[in-house]
C-alpha positions in Angstrom: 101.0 106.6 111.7 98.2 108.5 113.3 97.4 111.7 111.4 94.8 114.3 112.9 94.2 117.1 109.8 92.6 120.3 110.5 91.3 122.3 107.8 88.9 125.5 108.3 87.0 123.6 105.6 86.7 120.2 104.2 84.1 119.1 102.1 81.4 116.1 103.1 77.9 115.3 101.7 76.7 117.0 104.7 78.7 120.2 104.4 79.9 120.1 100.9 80.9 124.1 100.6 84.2 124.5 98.7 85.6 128.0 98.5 89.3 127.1 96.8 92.0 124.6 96.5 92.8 124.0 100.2 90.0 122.2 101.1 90.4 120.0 98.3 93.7 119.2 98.7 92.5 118.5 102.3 89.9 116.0 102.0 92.3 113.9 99.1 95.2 114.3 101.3 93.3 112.5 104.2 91.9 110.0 101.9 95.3 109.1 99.9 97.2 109.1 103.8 94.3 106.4 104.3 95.0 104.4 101.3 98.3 103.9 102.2 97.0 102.2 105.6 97.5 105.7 108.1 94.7 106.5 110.4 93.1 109.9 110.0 90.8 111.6 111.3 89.9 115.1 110.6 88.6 118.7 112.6 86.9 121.0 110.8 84.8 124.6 111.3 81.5 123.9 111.8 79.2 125.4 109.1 75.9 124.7 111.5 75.3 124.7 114.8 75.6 121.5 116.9 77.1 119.5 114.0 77.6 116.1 114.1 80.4 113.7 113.6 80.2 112.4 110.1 82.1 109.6 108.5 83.4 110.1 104.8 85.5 107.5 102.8 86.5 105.9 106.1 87.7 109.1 108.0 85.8 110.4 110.9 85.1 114.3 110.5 84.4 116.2 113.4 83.2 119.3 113.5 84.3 122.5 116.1 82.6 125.0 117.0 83.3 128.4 116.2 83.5 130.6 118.8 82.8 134.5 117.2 79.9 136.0 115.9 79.2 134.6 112.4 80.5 131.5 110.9 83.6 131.7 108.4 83.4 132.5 104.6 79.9 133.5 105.7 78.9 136.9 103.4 79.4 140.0 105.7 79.4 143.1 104.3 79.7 145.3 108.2 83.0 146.6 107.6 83.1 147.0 111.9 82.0 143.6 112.6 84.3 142.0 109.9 87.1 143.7 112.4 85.5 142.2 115.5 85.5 139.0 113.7 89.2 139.3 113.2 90.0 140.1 116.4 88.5 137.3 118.0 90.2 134.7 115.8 93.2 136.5 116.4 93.1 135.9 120.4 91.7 132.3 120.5 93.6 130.2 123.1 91.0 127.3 123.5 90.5 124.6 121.2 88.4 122.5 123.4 88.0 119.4 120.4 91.7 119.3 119.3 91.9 118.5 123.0 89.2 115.7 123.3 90.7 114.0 120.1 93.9 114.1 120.9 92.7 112.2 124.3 91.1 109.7 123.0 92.7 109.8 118.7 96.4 109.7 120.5 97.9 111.0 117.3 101.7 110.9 116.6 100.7 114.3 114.4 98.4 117.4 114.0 98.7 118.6 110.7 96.9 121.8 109.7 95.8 124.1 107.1 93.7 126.4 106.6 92.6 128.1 109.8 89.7 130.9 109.8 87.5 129.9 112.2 89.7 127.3 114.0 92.6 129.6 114.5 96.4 129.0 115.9 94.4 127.8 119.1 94.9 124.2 117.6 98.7 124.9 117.5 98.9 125.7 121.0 96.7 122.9 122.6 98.0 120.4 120.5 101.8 121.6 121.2 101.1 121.9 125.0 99.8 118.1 125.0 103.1 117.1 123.2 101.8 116.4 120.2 104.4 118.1 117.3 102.5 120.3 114.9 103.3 120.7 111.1 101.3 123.9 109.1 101.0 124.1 105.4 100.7 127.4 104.2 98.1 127.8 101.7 97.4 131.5 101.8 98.3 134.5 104.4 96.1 134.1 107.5 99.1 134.8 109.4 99.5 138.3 108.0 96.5 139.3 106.5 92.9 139.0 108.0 91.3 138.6 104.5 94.0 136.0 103.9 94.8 137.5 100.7 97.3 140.0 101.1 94.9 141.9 97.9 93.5 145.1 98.3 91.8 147.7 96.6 92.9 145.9 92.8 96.5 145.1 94.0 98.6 142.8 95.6 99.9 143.9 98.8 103.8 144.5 99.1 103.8 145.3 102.4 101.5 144.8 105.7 99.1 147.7 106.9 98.8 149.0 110.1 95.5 147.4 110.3 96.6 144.0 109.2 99.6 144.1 111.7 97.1 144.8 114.8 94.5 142.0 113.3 97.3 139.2 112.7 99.4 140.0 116.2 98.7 137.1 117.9 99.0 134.4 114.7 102.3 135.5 113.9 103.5 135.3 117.2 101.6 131.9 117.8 104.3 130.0 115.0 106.5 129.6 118.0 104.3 126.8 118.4 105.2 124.9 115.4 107.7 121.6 114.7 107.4 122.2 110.9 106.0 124.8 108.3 105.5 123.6 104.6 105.1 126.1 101.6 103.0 125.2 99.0 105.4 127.5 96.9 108.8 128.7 98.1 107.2 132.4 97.4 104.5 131.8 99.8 106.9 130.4 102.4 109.2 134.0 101.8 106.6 136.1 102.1 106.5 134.9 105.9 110.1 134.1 106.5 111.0 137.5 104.9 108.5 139.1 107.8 110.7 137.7 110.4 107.9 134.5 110.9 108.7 130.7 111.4 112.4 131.5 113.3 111.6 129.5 115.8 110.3 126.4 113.6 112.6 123.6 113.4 111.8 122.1 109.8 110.8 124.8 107.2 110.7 123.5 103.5 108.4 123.8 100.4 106.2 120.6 99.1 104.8 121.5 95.8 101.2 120.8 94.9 100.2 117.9 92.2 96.9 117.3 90.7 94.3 116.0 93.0 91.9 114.7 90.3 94.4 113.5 87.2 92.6 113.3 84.2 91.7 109.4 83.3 93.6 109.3 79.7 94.8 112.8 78.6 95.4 113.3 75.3 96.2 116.1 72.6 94.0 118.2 70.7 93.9 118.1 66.8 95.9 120.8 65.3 94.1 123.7 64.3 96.0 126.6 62.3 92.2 128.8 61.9 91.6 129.8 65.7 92.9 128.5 69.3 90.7 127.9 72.1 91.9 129.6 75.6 90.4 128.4 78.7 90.2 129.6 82.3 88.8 127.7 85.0 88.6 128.6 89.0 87.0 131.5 90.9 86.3 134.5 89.0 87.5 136.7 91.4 89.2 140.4 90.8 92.3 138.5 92.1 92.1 135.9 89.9 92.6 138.7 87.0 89.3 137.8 85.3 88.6 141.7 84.2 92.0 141.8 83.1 91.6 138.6 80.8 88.2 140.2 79.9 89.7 143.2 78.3 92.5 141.5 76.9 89.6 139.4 75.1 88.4 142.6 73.8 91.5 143.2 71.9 92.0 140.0 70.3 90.2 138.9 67.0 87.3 137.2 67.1 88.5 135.0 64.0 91.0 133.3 65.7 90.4 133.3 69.7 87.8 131.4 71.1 87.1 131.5 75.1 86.2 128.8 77.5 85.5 130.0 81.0 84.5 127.1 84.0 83.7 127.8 87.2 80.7 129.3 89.1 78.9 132.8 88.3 76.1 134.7 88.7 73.7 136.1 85.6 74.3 139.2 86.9 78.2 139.0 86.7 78.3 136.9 83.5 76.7 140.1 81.8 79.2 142.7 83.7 81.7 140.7 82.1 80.2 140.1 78.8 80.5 144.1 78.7 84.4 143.9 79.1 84.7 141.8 76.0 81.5 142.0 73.7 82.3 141.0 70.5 84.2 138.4 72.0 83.4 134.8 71.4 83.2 133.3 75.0 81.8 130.9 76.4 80.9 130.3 80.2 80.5 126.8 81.0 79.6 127.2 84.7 80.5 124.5 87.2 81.8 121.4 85.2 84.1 118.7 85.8 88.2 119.0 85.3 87.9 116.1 82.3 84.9 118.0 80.6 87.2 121.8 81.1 90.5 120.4 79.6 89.1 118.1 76.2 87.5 121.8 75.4 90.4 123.8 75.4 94.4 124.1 73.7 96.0 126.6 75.9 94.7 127.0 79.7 95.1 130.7 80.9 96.1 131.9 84.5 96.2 135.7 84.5 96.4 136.1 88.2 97.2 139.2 89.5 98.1 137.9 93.4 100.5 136.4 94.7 98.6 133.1 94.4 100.3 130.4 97.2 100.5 127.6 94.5 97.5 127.5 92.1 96.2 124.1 91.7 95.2 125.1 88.0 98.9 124.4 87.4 99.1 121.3 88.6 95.8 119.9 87.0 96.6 121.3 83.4 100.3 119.6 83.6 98.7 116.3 84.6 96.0 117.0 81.6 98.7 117.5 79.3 98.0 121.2 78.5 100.4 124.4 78.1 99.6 126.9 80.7 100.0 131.0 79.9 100.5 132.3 83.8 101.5 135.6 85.0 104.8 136.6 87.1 102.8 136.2 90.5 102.8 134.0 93.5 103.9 130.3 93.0 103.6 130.1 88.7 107.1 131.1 87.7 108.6 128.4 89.9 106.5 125.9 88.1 106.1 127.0 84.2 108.9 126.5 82.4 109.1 128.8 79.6 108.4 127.9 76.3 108.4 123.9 78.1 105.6 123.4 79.9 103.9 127.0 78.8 104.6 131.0 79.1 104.8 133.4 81.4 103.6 136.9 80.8 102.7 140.5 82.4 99.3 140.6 83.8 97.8 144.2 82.6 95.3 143.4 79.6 98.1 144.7 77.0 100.5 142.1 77.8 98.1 139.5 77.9 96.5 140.4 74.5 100.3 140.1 72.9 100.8 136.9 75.0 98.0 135.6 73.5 98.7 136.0 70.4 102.2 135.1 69.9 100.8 131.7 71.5 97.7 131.3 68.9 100.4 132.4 66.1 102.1 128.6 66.9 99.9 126.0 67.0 102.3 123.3 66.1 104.3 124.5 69.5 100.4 124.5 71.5 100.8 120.5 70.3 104.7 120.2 71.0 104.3 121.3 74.6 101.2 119.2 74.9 102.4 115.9 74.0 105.6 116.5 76.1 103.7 117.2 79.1 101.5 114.0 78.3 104.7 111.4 77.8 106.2 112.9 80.8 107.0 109.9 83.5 108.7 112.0 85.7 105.8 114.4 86.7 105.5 115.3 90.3 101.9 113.4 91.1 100.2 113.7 93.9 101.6 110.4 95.8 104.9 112.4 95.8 103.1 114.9 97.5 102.0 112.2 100.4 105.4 110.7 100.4 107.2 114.4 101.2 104.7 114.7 104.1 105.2 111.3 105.2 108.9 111.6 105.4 108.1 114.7 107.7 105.8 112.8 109.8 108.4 110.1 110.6 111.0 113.1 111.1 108.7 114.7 113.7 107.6 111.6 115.5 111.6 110.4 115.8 112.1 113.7 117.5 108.9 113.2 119.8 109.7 109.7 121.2 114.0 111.3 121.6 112.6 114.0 123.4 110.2 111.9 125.5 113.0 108.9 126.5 115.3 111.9 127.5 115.2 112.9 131.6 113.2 115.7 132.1 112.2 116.5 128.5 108.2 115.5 129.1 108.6 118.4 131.8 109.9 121.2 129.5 107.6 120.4 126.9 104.6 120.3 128.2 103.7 123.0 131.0 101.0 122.5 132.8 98.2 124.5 132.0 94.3 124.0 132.3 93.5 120.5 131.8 96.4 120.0 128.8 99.2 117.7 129.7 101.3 115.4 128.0 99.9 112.4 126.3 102.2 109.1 126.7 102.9 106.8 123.7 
């Protein structure tokens, strides 16, 4: 099987930027499709002018340019060229590399993801050329320029005018698509219920799994003085980070201790330090997943978007450690109350009394621990690659019924520009 991934970005030694879970689900995605003897080869943004091919792990990367006028996830604070920005990737039709590489790659496959800077141009070209196209949704490009769907301290229940005009063109571009995957069946209905993906043939949800397992989890010992809470990610207001912050302030000192992993500024660590000051925290900046989880009992998610599917799920299950999550996004379809964790309210009130019912029950903390670590029926990450592989084979059986029947090559595969049909 021949497998060519887009991803807005995907990290290398050359251009090693990660932003969220996407682009590391992208890069071991490609590898593990690899490992299992599939050729890959991946199309990425460029972060840098004139960017060269690199080769990672065996993959060839290529890098396209984007065509607007500043690079993606670059910092832009011009509210009016933000909206140019928008509106540019929103009426992309060219995607002169997915072009080349499907010339000369001949893949049975374009699979993408995220796709700032890329944009549904990659659909089009790739579906014109008769190549079948399968998206995973890993946030809300589609409907929301900021790919969010968050605004102003709140998730957004509905789309705004301004969101509607920016995100015309995407949503009318699925039409393009053979298959659309969920990471979360809430992500998927948030586009479904917006009258998107009618036209798709395959729609279905493929859960995430822990990209980087840890090597030999194992339980804490049992403490019945004080519980230690972690979060780990990007503290971002969407994340819920303030909220988790003053429900830190609430709690006693005595028996809640605080780990916090993941990048942040002096600057912010003292905004937040202000939230929660007699709080006994501790921010551990950028560390590794095995070094996070041996620190902490109880992992915290206090999110307060609609979060696609949260990879902090995933790696806390596989490290064998309960997760406290909020009612948002993709969590209560994957903690099991009082099983694999809790679910709670996300304002700083129900968070504090979450909290503390948990640290009130260590003896559960270790129950739900060692049941998540004896699990042998965990959903893994080669489950992931097998669910896309069985899509793959779906989507090439219909390519080679609709290429062997009179006529279909035709009706496919209008002639426009320089695309046209590859034969296999």
């Amino acid at each position: 099987m021949k497998v060519l991934l887009t991803s807005t970005l995907y990290p290398t030694p050359q251009a090693p930027k990660i932003v969220g879970g996407a682009e590391i689900f992208a890069r071991r995605f490609a590898e593990g499709l690899v490992q299992r003897g599939d050729e890959v080869e991946v199309i990425r943004a460029a972060s840098a002018p004139e960017q060269a091919r690199e080769s990672c792990n065996g993959i060839n990367v290529y890098s396209a340019p984007v065509q607007n006028v500043y690079l993606p996830f670059a910092e832009q604070k011009n509210v009016a060229l933000r909206s140019i920005w928008h509106a540019v990737d929103d009426w992309q039709l060219q995607a002169p590399l997915i072009a080349e590489r499907i010339g000369a790659f001949k893949p049975d496959v374009l699979h993408s993801n995220n796709l700032s800077g890329l944009t549904t141009a990659v659909w089009r070209v790739a579906a014109r050329l008769g190549v079948p196209v399968l998206h995973t949704l890993h946030d809300y490009y589609l409907t929301c320029p900021r790919c969010s769907r968050f605004d102003n301290g709140r998730s957004c229940e509905r789309t705004c005018t301004s969101c509607g005009i920016l995100t015309y063109h995407r949503k009318r571009a699925t039409h393009w698509l053979s298959a659309v995957v969920g990471v979360s069946e809430r992500v998927l209905s948030i586009h479904t219920d917006l009258g998107m993906f009618a036209e798709t043939p395959i729609r279905t949800v493929i859960r995430n799994a822990s990209t980087e397992p840890p090597h030999a989890p194992s339980p804490r010992p049992i403490c019945t003085t004080e519980v230690t809470f972690g979060f780990i990610g990007r503290l971002t207001e969407e994340k819920g980070i303030d909220n988790l912050m003053r429900a830190l302030a609430l709690l006693p000192r005595d028996r809640i201790r605080m780990m916090i992993a993941g990048r942040v500024s002096d600057e912010e660590q003292r905004r937040l330090r202000t939230l929660a000051p007699d709080a006994r925290i501790e921010f551990m900046g950028f560390v590794s997943p095995d070094d996070f989880y041996r620190q902490v009992d109880v992992v915290v998610a206090p999110s307060i978007w609609h979060d696609p599917g949260p990879l902090v799920v995933a790696d806390a299950k596989a490290a064998g450690r309960p997760l406290l999550g909020t009612r948002f996004g993709g969590m209560p379809e994957v903690i099991e109350e009082g099983v694999t964790g809790w679910l709670t309210e996300a304002d700083p009130k129900s968070l504090t009394k979450s909290m503390l019912a948990v640290a009130a029950d260590p003896h559960k903390i270790d129950e739900i621990s060692r049941r998540l670590i004896a699990d042998t029926n965990k959903w893994i990450f080669s489950d992931v690659l097998s669910s896309y592989k069985n899509l793959y084979e779906q989507l090439r059986e219909q390519r080679m019924s609709r290429v062997h029947t009179p006529g279909a090559e035709a009706s496919q595969a209008p002639a426009v520009g320089k695309e046209r049909l590859i034969p296999r």
